[in-house]
C-alpha positions as CSV (number, residue, x, y, z in Angstrom):
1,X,201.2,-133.2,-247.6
2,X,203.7,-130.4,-247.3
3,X,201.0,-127.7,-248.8
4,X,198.7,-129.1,-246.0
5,X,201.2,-128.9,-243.3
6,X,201.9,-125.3,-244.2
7,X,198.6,-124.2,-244.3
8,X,197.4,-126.0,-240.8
9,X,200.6,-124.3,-239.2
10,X,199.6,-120.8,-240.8
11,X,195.8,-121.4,-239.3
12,X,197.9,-121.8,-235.8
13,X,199.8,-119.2,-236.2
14,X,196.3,-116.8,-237.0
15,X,194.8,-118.1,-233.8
16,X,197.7,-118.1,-231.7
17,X,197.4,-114.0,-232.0
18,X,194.4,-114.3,-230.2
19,X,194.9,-114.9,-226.6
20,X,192.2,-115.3,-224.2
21,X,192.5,-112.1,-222.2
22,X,195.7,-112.8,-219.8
23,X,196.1,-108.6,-221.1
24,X,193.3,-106.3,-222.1
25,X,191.7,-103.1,-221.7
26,X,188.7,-104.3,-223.7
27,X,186.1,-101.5,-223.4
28,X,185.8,-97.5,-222.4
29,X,187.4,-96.5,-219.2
30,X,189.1,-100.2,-219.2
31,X,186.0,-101.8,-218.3
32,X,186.7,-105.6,-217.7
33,X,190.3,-104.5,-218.0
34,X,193.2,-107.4,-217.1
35,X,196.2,-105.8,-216.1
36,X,199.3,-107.2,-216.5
37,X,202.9,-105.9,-215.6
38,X,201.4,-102.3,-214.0
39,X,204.6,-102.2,-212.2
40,X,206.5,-101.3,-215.4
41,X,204.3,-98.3,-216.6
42,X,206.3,-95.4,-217.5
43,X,206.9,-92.1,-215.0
44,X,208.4,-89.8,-216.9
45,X,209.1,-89.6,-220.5
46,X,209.7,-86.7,-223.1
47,X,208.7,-86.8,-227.0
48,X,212.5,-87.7,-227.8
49,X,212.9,-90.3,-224.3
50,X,209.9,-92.5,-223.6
51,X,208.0,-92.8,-226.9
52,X,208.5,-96.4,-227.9
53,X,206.8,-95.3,-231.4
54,X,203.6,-93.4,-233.1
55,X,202.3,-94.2,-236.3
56,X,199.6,-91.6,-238.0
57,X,196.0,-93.0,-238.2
58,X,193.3,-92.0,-241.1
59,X,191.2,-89.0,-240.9
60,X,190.4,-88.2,-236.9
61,X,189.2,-90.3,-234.2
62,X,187.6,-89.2,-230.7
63,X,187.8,-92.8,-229.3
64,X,189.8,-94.3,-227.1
65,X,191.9,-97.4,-227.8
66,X,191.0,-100.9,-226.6
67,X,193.0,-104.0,-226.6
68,X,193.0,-107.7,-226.2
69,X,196.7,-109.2,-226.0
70,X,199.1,-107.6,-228.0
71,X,196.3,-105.7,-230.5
72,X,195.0,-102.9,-230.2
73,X,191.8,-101.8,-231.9
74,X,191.3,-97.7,-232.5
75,X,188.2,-95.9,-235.1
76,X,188.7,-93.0,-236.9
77,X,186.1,-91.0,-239.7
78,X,187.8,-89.4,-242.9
79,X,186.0,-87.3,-245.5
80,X,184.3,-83.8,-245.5
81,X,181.4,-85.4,-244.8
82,X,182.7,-88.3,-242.8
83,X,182.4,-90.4,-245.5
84,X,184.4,-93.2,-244.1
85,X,184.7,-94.8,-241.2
86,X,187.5,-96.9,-240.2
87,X,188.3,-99.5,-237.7
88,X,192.3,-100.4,-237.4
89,X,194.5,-103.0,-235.8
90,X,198.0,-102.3,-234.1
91,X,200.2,-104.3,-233.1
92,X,201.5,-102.9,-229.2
93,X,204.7,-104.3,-228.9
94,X,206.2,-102.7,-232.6
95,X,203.1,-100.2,-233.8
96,X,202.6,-102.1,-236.9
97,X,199.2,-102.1,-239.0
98,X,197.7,-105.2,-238.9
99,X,194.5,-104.1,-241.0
100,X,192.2,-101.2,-241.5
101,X,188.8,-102.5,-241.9
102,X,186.8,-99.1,-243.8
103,X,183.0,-98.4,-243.7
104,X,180.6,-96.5,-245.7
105,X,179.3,-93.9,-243.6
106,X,175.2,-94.4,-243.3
107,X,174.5,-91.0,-242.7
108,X,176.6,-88.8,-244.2
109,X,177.3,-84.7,-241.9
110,X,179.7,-82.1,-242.5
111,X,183.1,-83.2,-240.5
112,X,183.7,-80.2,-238.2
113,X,184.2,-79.9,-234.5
114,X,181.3,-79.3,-233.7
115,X,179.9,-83.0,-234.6
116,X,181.5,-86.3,-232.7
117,X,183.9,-87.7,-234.8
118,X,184.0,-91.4,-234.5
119,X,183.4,-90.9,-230.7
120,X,182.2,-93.9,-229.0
121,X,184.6,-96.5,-228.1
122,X,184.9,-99.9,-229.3
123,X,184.6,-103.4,-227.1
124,X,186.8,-106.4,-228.0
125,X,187.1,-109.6,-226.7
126,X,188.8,-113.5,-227.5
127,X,186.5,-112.9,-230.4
128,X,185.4,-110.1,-232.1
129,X,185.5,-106.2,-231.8
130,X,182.4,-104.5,-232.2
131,X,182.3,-100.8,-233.5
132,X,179.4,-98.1,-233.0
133,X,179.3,-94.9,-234.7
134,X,177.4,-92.0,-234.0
135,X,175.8,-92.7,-237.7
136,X,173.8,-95.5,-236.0
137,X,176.4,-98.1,-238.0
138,X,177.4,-101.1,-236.1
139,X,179.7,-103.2,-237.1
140,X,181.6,-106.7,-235.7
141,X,185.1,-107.6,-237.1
142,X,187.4,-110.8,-236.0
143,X,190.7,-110.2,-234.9
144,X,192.2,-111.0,-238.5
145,X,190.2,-107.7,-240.0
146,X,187.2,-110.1,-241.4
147,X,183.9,-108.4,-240.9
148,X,181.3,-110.8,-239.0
149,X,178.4,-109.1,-239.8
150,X,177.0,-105.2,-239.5
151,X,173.8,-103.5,-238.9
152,X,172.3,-99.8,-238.9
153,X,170.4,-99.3,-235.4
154,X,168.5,-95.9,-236.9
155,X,167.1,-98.8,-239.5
156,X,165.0,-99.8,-236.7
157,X,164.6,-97.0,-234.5
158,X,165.2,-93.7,-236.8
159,X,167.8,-91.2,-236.9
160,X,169.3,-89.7,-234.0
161,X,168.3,-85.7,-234.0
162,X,170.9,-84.8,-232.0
163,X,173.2,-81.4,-233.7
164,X,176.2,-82.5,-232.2
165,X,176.1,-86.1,-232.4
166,X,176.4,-89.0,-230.2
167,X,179.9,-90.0,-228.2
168,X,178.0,-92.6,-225.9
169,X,180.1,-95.9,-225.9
170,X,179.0,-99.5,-225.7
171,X,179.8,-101.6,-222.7
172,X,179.9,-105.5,-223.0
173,X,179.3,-108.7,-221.1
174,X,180.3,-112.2,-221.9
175,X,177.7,-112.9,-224.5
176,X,176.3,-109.0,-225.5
177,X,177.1,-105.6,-225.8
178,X,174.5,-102.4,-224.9
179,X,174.5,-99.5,-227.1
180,X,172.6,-96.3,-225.4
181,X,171.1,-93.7,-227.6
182,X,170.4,-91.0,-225.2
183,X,169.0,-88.3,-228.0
184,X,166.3,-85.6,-228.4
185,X,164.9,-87.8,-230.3
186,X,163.6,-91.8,-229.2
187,X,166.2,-93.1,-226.9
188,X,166.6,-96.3,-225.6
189,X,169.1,-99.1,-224.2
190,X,168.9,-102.4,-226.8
191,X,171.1,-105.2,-226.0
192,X,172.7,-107.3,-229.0
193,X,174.5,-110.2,-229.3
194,X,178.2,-110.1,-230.0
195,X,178.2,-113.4,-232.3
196,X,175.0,-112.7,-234.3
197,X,173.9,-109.3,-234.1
198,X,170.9,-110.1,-232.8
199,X,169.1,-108.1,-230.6
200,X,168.1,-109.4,-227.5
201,X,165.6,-106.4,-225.7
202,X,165.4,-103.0,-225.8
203,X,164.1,-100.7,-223.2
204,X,162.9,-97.0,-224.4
205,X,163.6,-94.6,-222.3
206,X,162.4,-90.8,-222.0
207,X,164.2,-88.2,-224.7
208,X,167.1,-86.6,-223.8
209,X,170.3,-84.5,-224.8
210,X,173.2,-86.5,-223.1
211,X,176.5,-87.6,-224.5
212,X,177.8,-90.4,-220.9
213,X,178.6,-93.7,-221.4
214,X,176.8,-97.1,-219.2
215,X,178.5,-99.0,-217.0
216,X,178.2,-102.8,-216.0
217,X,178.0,-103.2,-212.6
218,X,177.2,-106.4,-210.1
219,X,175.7,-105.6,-207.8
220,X,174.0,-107.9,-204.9
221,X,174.6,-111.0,-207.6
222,X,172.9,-109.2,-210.4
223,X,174.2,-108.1,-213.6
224,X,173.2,-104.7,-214.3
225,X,173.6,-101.8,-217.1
226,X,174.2,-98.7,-215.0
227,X,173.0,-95.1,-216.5
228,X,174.2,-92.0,-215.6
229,X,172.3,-89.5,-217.9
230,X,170.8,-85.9,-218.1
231,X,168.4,-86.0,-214.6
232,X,168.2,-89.6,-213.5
233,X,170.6,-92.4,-212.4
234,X,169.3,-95.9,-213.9
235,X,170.1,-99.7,-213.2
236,X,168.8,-102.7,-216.0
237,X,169.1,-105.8,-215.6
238,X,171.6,-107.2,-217.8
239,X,169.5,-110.3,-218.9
240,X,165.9,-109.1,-219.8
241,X,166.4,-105.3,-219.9
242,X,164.2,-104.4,-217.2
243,X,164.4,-100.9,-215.1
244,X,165.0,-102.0,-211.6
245,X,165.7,-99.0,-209.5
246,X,165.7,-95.3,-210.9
247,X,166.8,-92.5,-208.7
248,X,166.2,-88.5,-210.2
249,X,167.8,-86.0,-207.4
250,X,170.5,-85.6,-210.2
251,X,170.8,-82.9,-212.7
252,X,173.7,-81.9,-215.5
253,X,175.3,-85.8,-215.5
254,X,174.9,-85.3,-219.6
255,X,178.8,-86.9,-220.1
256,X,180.6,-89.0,-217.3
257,X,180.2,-92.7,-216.9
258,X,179.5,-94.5,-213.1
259,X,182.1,-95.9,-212.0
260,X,181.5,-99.1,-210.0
261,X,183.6,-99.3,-207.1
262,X,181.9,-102.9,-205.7
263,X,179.8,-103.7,-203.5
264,X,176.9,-101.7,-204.9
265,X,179.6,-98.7,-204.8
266,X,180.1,-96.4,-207.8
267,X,180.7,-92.7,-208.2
268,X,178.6,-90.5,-210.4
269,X,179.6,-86.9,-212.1
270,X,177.5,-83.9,-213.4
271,X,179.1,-80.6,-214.7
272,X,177.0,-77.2,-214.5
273,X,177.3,-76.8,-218.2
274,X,178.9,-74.3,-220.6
275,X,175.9,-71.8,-219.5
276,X,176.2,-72.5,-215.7
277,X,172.4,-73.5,-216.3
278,X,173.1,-76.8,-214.1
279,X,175.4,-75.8,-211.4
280,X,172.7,-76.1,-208.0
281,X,171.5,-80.1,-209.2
282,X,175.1,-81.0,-210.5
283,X,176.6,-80.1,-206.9
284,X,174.6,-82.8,-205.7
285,X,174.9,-84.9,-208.5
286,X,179.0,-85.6,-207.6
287,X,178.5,-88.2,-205.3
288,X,179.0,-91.6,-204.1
289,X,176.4,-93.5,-204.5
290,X,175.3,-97.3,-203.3
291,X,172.4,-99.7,-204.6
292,X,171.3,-102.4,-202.4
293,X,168.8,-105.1,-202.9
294,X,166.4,-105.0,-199.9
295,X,163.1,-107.4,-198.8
296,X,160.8,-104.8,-200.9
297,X,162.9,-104.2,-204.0
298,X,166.1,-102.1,-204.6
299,X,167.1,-99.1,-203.1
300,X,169.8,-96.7,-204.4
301,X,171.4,-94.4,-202.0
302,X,173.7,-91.3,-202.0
303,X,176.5,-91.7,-199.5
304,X,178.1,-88.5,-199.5
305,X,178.5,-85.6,-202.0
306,X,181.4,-83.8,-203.3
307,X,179.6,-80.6,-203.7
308,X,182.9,-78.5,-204.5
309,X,183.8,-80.6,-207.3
310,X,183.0,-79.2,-210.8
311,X,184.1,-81.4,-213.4
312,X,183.6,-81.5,-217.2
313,X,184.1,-84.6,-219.6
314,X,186.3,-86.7,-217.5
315,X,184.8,-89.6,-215.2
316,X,185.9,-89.7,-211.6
317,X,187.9,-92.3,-210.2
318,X,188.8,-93.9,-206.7
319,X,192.5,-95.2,-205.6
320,X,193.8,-96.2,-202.5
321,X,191.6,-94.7,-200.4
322,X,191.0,-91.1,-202.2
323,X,188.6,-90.2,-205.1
324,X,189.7,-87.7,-208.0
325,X,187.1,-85.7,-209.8
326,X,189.3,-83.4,-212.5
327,X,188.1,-80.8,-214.8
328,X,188.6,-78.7,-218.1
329,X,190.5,-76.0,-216.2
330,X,192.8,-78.7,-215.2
331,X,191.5,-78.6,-211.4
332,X,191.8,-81.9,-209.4
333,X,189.3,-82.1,-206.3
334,X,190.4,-84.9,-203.9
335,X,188.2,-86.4,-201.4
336,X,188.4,-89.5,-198.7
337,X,186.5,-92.4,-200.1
338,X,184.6,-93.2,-196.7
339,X,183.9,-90.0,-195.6
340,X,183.6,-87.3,-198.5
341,X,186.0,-85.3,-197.0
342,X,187.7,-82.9,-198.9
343,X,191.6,-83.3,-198.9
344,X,192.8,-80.7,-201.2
345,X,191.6,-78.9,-204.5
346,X,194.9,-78.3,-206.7
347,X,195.6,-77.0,-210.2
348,X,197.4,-79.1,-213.1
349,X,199.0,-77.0,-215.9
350,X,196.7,-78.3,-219.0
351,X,193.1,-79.1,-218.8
352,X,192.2,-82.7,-218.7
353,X,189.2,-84.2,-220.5
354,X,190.2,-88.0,-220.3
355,X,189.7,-89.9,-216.8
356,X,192.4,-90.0,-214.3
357,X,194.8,-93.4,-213.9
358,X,196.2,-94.6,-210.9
359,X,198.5,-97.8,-210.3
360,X,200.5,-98.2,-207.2
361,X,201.6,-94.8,-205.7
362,X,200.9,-92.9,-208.4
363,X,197.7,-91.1,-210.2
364,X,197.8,-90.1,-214.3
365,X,196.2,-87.3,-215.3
366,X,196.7,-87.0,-219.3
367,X,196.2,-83.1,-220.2
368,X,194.2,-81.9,-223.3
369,X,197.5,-80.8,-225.2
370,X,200.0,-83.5,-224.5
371,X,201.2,-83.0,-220.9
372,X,200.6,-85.9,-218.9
373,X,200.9,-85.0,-215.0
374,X,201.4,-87.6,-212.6
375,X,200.8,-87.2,-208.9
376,X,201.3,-89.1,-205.5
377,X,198.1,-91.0,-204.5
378,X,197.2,-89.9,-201.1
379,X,195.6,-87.3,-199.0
380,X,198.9,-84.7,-199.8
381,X,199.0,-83.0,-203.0
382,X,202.5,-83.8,-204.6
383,X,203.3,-83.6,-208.5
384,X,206.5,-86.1,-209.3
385,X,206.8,-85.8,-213.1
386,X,205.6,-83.4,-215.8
387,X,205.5,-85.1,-219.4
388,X,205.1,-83.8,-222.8
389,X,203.8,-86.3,-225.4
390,X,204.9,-84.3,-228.4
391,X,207.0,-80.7,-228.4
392,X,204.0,-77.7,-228.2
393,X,207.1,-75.6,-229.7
394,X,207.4,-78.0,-233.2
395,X,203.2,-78.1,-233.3
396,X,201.6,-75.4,-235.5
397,X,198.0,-74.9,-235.1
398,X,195.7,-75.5,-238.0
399,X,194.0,-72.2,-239.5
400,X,191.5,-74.1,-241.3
401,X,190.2,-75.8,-238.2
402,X,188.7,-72.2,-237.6
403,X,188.4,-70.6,-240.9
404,X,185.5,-72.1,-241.9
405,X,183.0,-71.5,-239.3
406,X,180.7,-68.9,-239.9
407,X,180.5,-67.1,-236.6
408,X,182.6,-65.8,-233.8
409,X,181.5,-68.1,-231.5
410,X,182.3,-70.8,-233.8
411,X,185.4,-70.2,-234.6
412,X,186.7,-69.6,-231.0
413,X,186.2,-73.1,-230.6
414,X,187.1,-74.5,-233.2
415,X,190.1,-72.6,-232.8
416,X,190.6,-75.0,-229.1
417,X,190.8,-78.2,-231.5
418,X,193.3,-76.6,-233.8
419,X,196.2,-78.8,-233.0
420,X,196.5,-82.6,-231.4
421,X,194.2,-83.3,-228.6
422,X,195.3,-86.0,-226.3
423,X,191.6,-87.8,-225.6
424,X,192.0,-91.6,-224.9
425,X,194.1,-94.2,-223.5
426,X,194.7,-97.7,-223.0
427,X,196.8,-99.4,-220.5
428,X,198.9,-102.9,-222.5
429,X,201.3,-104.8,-220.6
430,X,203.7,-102.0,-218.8
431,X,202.7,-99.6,-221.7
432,X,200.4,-96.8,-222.1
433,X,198.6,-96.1,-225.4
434,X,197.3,-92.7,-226.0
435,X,195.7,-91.1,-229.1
436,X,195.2,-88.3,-230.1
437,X,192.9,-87.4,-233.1
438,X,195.0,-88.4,-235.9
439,X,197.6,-90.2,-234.3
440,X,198.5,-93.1,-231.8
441,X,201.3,-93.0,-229.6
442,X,203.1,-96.1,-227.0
443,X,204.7,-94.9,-223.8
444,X,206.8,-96.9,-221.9
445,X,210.3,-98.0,-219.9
């Protein structure tokens, strides 16, 4: 009776760890995201004031971290070839490892800079999280590190052509998560469900080179899967998969995510690209946009643009009234929600490839190389705290980052990823959780 006792408090104690969302940041960009305790999140800190711990993570992730209560869930690949892909579980509140759940890498490249690196970011929820990898590998874990079942998607479908790889990250409802494979070769949207793995539709869609993520969006009662992707802007209906509006005046939107605002709202981005090849479509391809459901089908309209803004990797974002657009140069554009006016265009010390924060008065914006600058929401451009993550003085670049490549070109940028890149975060309960490639770091009071 005693054993049994034991073991029946032990099973509570396993499922007790698994709250039912009162705090998460479940999915890219926080999609679904509970918030609890925003008024405690840390403005300023320093690598020796501020840094409630870090703890070293295996091989290099480009992910960001999501949570569900007090876990939080982060991918990384190890390996020369990427052999080994891992998903890990932290505990917030102390850093602790939980467990690191390790995968056999289906499709085996060399690991260099130039391929995503465990890119797309997970989803979790009360029950599962549910990794994709650029190698087509999915795979479903609980939140004790047991593995629910796994698939390959290029099993199906073929493998993805694209040379640098695929950093497009799955976005979740209650009952299924959508994986979009925008790639020179087939691409498509499939939808599969989180408890079984099976897949529900799949809707092919024209080959392309694009790296954005979906959004889900609800929009006149109807839950949609919103695309933002190399030349067209596209809404699917959540339950069957099928296309209901498409709108193509859009050109260069190959890596931000829309951003739903409500009400049919959401903002899209588009960069000109590294060759300036894109620059006349993406200036009107930073916009506002709105999708309504009218008496002949649905119509998607662009409210105003934001033709100045030139941003790069990271997603715009709308608070209190303003809407930031920020770019590799570390440039912030800031316009009026309702009328697209320009308020100011102002320079941050360290470019910024994550998307901007903001909570309360203040916006985040979390610099490639560790300095995170936060500013005062509003119209007025005013910076109230500069802070490092780690010391740029005590970090010494990696030679071998660069050495390798065979060309100039190469090695120039390879030489950019040469120490720690800050590239994800999660907000947890009056904390911030950043990562960088090797590491994962908790800020706060």
């Amino acid at each position: 009776m005693a054993v049994f006792l034991f073991l029946f408090a032990a099973l509570l104690a396993n499922y007790a760890v698994i709250p039912d969302g009162d705090s998460s940041w479940p999915a890219f960009l926080g999609q679904g995201a509970i918030i609890s305790n925003p008024e405690k999140l840390p403005t300023k800190w320093s690598p020796k004031d501020g840094v409630l711990w870090s703890v070293a993570t295996p091989g290099h992730g480009q992910s960001s971290p999501v949570s569900w209560g007090d876990k939080v869930f982060l991918t990384s690949t190890n390996g020369p070839k990427k052999d080994d892909y891992h998903v890990q579980c932290y505990s917030a509140s102390e850093g602790k490892l939980l467990w690191d759940y390790k995968l056999k890498n289906s499709d085996p490249v060399e690991n260099s800079v130039y391929v995503s690196r465990a890119a797309p970011t997970p989803v979790v929820d009360k029950n599962c999280v549910v990794t994709f990898f650029e190698s087509g590998d999915i795979v479903a874990i609980d939140h004790l590190g047991k593995e629910l079942w796994k698939s390959n998607i290029t099993d199906k479908y073929g493998k993805f052509k694209n040379k640098f790889g695929l950093s497009g990250s799955p976005v979740q409802n209650k009952d299924h998560f959508f994986v979009l494979v925008d790639d020179e070769g087939p691409s498509y949207l499939v939808a599969v469900e989180k408890k079984t793995g099976k897949e529900v539709w799949k809707q092919d869609r024209t080959p392309r080179s694009s790296w954005s993520s979906p959004g889900i969006h609800t929009i006149d009662g109807t839950e949609q899967v919103v695309v933002s992707s190399a030349g067209s802007v596209d809404g699917y209906d959540c339950s069957t998969g099928k296309l209901l509006w498409t709108f193509t005046d859009v050109g260069g939107n190959t890596g931000c995510t829309p951003v739903s605002l409500g009400s049919g709202k959401f903002l899209i981005a588009a960069s000109g690209g590294r060759d300036g090849g894109n620059v006349e479509l993406a200036r009107k391809s930073n916009a506002l946009m709105q999708v309504k459901r009218e008496s002949d089908g649905w119509k998607a309209n662009v409210l105003w643009k934001a033709e100045e803004a030139t941003p790069s990797w990271a997603s715009p974002m709308a608070h209190q009234g303003c809407v930031y657009w920020v770019n590799r140069t570390g440039l912030i554009y800031c316009f009026d929600l309702e009328t697209g006016k320009l308020n100011y265009k102002e320079r941050t010390k360290q470019s910024c490839w994550a998307t901007p924060y903001g909570v309360g008065n203040q916006v985040y914006f979390f610099g490639k190389d560790g300095l995170t600058t936060i500013i005062a929401a509003g119209k007025d451009f005013r910076v109230i705290s500069e802070n490092e993550l780690w010391d740029p003085n005590a970090v010494a670049p990696d030679p071998a980052a660069a050495a390798k490549e065979t060309t100039e070109e190469r090695r120039n940028s390879a030489a950019m990823f040469s120490g720690p890149t800050q590239y994800g975060y999660a907000i947890v309960d009056g904390k911030i959780i950043m990562r960088t490639g090797d590491r994962l770091y908790c800020i706060g009071k």
